[in-house]
Structures are given as structure tokens and as C-alpha cells.
C-alpha positions, 0 to 999 in steps of 0.5 A: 500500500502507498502512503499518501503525501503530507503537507506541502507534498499533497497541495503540490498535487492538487495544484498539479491536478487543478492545472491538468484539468485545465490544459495546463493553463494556468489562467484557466485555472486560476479563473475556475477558483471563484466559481467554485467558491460561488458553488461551495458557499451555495452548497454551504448555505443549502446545508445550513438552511436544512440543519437543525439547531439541534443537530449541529448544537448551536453550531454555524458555518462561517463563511469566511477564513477565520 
């Protein structure tokens, strides 16, 4: 079994990924990144406006990097 890289090994792949996915265009890259935050805080709202109170004890979601 493979162990799976830590740290800054595992963000080099993802940037190797996320370039690859785009054709190796950097720029095209880059301008995906607030689209998937557009769609990563409408599924975030979504959850939050389904969760109960309860479920999560008082917990909510923040929005923005503490």
C-alpha cells in the first residue's frame, strides 16, 4: 500500500491536478477558483438552511477564513 503525501507534498498535487484539468493553463485555472467558491458557499448555505439547531448544537458555518 502507498502512503499518501503530507503537507506541502499533497497541495503540490492538487495544484498539479487543478492545472491538468485545465490544459495546463494556468489562467484557466486560476479563473475556475471563484466559481467554485460561488458553488461551495451555495452548497454551504443549502446545508445550513436544512440543519437543525439541534443537530449541529448551536453550531454555524462561517463563511469566511477565520
Amino acid at each position: 500500500m502507498r502512503e499518501q503525501p503530507i503537507g506541502e507534498a499533497v497541495e503540490n498535487d492538487e495544484r498539479a491536478e487543478v492545472i491538468a484539468c485545465q490544459g495546463g493553463d494556468m489562467h484557466a485555472a486560476i479563473d475556475t477558483l471563484p466559481e467554485d467558491i460561488r458553488h461551495l458557499r451555495r452548497q454551504l448555505t443549502l446545508a445550513e438552511r436544512v440543519m437543525s439547531r439541534g443537530m449541529t448544537r448551536g453550531w454555524r458555518p462561517s463563511y469566511d477564513r477565520d
